[in-house]
C-alpha positions, 0 to 999 in steps of 0.5 A: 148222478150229476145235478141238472142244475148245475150249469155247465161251463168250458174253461180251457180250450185247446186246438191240436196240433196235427200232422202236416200230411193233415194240416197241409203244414200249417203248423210250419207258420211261425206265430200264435195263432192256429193255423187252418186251410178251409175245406180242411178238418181241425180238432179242439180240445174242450174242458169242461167242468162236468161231463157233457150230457143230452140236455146240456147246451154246447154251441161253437161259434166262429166270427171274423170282421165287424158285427159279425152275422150269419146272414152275411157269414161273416158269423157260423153257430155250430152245434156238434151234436146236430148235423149241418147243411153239407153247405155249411160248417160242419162240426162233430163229436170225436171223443168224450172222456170224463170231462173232456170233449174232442170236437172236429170242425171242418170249413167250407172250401169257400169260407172267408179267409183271414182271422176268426174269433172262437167263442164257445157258448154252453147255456147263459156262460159264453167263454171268451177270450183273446187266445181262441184265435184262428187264422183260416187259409186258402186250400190248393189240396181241396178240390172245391176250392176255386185255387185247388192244383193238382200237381202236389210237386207244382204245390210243393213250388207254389205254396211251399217252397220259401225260397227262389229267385227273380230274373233280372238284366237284360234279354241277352244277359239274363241273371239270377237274383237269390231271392228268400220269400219267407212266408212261414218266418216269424210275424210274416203271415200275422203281417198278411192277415192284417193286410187283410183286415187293413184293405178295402176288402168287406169280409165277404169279399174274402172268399174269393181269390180274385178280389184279394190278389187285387186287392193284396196288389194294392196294399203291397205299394204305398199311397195315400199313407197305407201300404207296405212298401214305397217304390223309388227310381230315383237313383236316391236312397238316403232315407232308405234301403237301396231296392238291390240290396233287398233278399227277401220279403221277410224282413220288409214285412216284419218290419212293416207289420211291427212299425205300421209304416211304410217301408223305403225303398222298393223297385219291381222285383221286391214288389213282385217277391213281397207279393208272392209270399203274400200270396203263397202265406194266404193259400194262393199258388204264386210265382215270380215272373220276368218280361224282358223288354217289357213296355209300358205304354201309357197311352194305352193304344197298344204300341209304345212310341219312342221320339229322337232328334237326328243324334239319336237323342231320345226327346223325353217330354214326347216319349211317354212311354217306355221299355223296361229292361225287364219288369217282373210281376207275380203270377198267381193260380185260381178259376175264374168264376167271374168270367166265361168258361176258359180263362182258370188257371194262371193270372197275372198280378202286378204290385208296382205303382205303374199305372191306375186301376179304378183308381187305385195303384193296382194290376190284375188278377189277368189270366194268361189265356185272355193276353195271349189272345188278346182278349184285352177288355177281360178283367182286371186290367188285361189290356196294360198287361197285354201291352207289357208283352205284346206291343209294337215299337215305333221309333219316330225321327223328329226332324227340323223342317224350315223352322218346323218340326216332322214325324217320320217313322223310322223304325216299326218293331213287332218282335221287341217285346216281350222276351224271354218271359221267365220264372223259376223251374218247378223244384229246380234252380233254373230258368224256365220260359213260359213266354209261350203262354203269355202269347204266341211265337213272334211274327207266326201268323197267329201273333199277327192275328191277335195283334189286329184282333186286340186292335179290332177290340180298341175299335181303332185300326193300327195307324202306322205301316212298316217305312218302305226301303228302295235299298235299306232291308234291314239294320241291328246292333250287337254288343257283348256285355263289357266288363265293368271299365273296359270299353265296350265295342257295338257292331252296327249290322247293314242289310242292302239290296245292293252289293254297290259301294255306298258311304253310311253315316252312323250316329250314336247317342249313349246314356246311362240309365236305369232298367226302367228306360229312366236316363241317369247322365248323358254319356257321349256321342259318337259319329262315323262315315264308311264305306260299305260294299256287298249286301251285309256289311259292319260297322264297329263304334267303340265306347272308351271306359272313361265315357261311363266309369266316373257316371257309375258312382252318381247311381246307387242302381244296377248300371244299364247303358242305352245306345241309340244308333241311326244309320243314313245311306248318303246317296238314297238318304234311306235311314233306319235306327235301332237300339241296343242296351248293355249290362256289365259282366263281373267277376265271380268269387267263390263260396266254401260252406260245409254241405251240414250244420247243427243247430246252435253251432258255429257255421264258418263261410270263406269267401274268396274274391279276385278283382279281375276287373280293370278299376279298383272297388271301394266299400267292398263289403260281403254279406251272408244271409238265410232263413235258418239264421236269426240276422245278417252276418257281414264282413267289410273289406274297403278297397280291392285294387285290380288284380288284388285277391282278398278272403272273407271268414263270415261266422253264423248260428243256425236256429233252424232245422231242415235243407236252408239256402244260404245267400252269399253277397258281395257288394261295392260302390261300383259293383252293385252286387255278385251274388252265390248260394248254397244249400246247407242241411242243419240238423239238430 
């Protein structure tokens, strides 16, 4: 018989290891510590140093944050042998063998997420120690917890799929950006609980999704010396990364988490990758999303206003508002108990620095169903958002009268913005629009209705009607993507009441800039007069590549030409304008990758590259990149003239077993970046 006084201690603690059908592949996360989903049951292993018996004392207890307390529960006592509330932690009993004790603990589905200390008590010993750390997640497979989503392929996306795309370019010309999440690499899910720790957030606060997307948005940019990532539109990125050379989140966050400073440079779509893997690391569904034409309006009135001289010259210190070529953001899944019944499910999260939110650089979480119906004082910051993708353009001539400046409305624009809303097909590479839940079809009678609902909610009444035409219907601008050094040819297309004869004047202003609206240089100008007879008649203005070429290398950024273009009937003075952005087709170079690999085998890729293009590329460099290898693999190739075909061997080890996707990249002081991907199974 064992000596009752003998007091009874725990000298090793073990939490095992599970199945990921059980643990929901927590144990996919590279780090340390164990890792738990709440609402979920886990096992420790305790030793002790007698077999446990009735009257011995074993309690659990599980702390995270400063002073820890139960009141604020920020501190759960369990005692395994003793039932608890249904309400709270449960722990009990498995299996007792000798000196050995399986102990199983299961969360609440709404505990605190982030880092918890585990101290075993048994009578006055306490067994601490710095190894009995756990990490707690989000659980999108319990049903009580508010991120739950029942689709298990939509899980498989939204959680754990590390790797995808963003969508970027123009609404013409979309293209698709490989992009590697990496939430389960190495040091990455470490990095987002300490953001946890390093945001504003009280420990309580961290139960709820709500308050941690907003509050990991804000942590993601830089400001006031703590945040993840310094966001540049410069154009100037010397003491730093250019934002286009960005892959994945992994590398931004690991070195951010081992350095503790901020890294440079960002721009909306390594804030938007960075974000959702932030999120999907922390048990939040996310995804990456793209608005095409997306405004900014700063005034927040809902239209964005655009001012130009009578060259078609935008006046930059009136037009403060701007039209991205596109903008992305995250999207991220969760009720909302915060708010009336109606608006769970998707919510828009944005980390780029636009505007302040309570005073802080932050957007959202917005749910989709307040945007699309214009709900747009429903928290967080749902009017911006709304705006993004539902504002209508006007464009105002400002006009030299005697000496004086005039307004005049040129241009009202309710269909461009907003296009082509965008993200990555559930278990597809391919594009899926979702424009249809961020509002409705452009000009149906309900989009109307929500505008002047949005409108009626702003207790303000929109100012500005459409300008009446006696003769001018209608005016657009088209123009195919150029290839890079060839001119680029717009067609100004002219839509009167009248097949009469009449003379136009077409004027057009032309600049390069960045996809943000930001001006880089002046291009040129171009005027024309024609005659134009039946009631559709063109107009072609012709770009010569001496124009931008030598401008392209002053931009370390993916190049956008802006053409603005004012039409004057000379007879009625009628004018209309319209504007039309161009990107650059390049040429693709082809991959040769074997379908399998091994584990600490050599892994060859070709590259194969034809210059198609009419001016010769310097710096050309290709660059191999994936999560199953340990670094980036690179190959340098100067300078390719037209027409040169060149080859490139990059040599890789994979580490890591399971399909990875390989990101292949070329790269040039004129060509930004051409990217291929291919998937390889490595096994062991």
């Amino acid at each position: 018989m064992m000596d009752a006084s003998k007091e009874l201690k725990v000298l090793l603690v073990d939490f095992l290891k599970q199945e990921n059908a059980v643990s929901h592949h927590t144990w996919e996360f590279q780090t340390s510590n164990p890792v738990f989903r709440r609402g979920q049951v886990f096992h420790l292993r305790l030793v002790l140093n007698q077999p446990l018996q009735s009257y011995h004392e074993l309690k659990l207890e599980f702390s995270t944050g400063p002073n820890p307390s139960i009141a604020k529960h920020t501190l759960v006592v369990l005692d395994p042998r003793t039932p608890s509330d249904h309400h709270n932690w449960q722990a009990t009993l498995q299996n007792e063998s000798g000196k050995e004790v399986t102990v199983a603990v299961t969360s609440t589905p709404n505990a605190i997420l982030g880092k918890y200390q585990l101290h075993v008590k048994t009578g006055k010993h306490i067994l601490k120690s710095e190894e009995n750390i756990l990490y707690l997640l989000c659980n999108p497979w319990c049903k009580e917890d508010t991120v739950f989503m029942p689709d298990e392929d939509e899980r498989k996306e939204y959680i754990l799929n590390d790797t995808g795309c963003h969508y970027v370019g123009a609404a013409r010309s979309i293209k698709y950006k490989p992009w590697n999440f990496g939430q389960f690499e190495k040091n990455v899910l470490d990095c987002c609980i300490s953001l946890l720790t390093e945001s504003s957030l009280k420990p309580t606060d961290r139960r709820d999704p709500v308050l941690v997307c907003r509050a990991m948005s804000a942590m993601i940019n830089f400001e006031k010396g703590q945040g993840v990532l310094v966001g540049n539109w410069t154009g100037d990125y010397q003491d730093g990364t250019a934002p286009y050379k960005w892959t994945g989140s992994a590398p931004i966050l690991q070195q951010y988490y081992s350095t503790k400073q901020a890294v440079r440079f960002g721009q909306c779509w390594v804030f938007a990758g960075i974000l959702t893997t932030v999120l999907r690391a922390l048990g939040i569904p996310a995804r990456s999303v793209t608005a095409f034409d997306s405004a900014h309006d700063t005034e927040k009135n809902l239209t964005v206003d655009t001012y130009v001289n009578e060259n078609g010259e935008k006046i930059t210190n009136m037009s403060r508002d701007s039209v991205w070529n596109f903008h992305v953001w995250t999207d991220a899944w969760m009720k909302r108990p915060d708010l009336p019944k109606g608006y769970d499910g998707w919510q828009a999260v944005d980390a780029t620095p636009q505007e302040r939110s309570q005073g802080v650089f932050c957007c959202g979480p917005s749910p989709l169903t307040a945007i699309r119906k214009g709900d747009i004082f429903i928290v967080y910051d749902t009017r911006f958002v709304f705006s993004e993708v539902n504002g209508d353009r006007l464009i105002w001539l400002v006009k030299m009268v005697n000496g004086q400046e005039e307004l005049h409305i040129i241009s009202m624009e309710t269909t461009s913005i907003g296009k082509n809303i965008s993200t990555k097909a559930v278990g597809q590479d391919r594009r899926r629009d979702i424009t249809y839940e961020y509002k409705y079809p452009e000009g149906s009678p309900e989009e109307r209705q929500v505008m002047d609902h949005a409108f009626l909610l702003l207790s303000s009444e929109r100012e500005h009607r459409r300008p009446v035409k006696e003769n001018f219907l209608h005016m657009s601008v088209q123009s195919d993507d150029a290839l890079l050094g060839n001119p680029v040819n717009f067609t100004v297309i002219l839509k009167r009441k009248t097949a009469a004869l009449q003379n136009v004047n077409i004027s057009g202003s032309f600049e390069l800039q960045l996809y943000t609206g930001k001006k880089v240089a002046k291009l040129c100008d171009l005027n024309k007069t024609s005659q134009i007879q039946g009631q559709v008649s063109e107009v072609t203005l012709t770009l010569d590549s001496k124009t931008y070429i030598n401008s392209l290398a002053i931009l370390d950024d993916e190049p956008v030409i802006r053409g603005f273009i004012i039409a004057e009937i000379v007879e009625s003075k009628e004018i209309m304008a319209s504007e039309v952005f161009v990107s650059f087709q390049y040429p693709e170079f082809s991959v040769e990758l074997p379908n399998t690999g091994r584990v600490g085998q050599l892994l060859v890729c070709n590259c194969i590259f034809r210059n198609t293009l009419a001016i010769p590329l310097t710096d050309v460099k290709f660059s191999l990149e994936s999560l199953g290898i340990s670094s980036l693999q690179t190959s340098e190739h100067g300078t390719v003239q037209p027409g040169e075909t060149i080859q490139s061997q990059i040599k890789c080890i994979p580490i890591k077993t399971g399909p990875k996707k390989f990101i292949i990249k070329l790269s040039s002081k004129q060509v930004k970046e051409i990217n291929a991907q291919k998937i390889v199974l490595i096994t062991k």
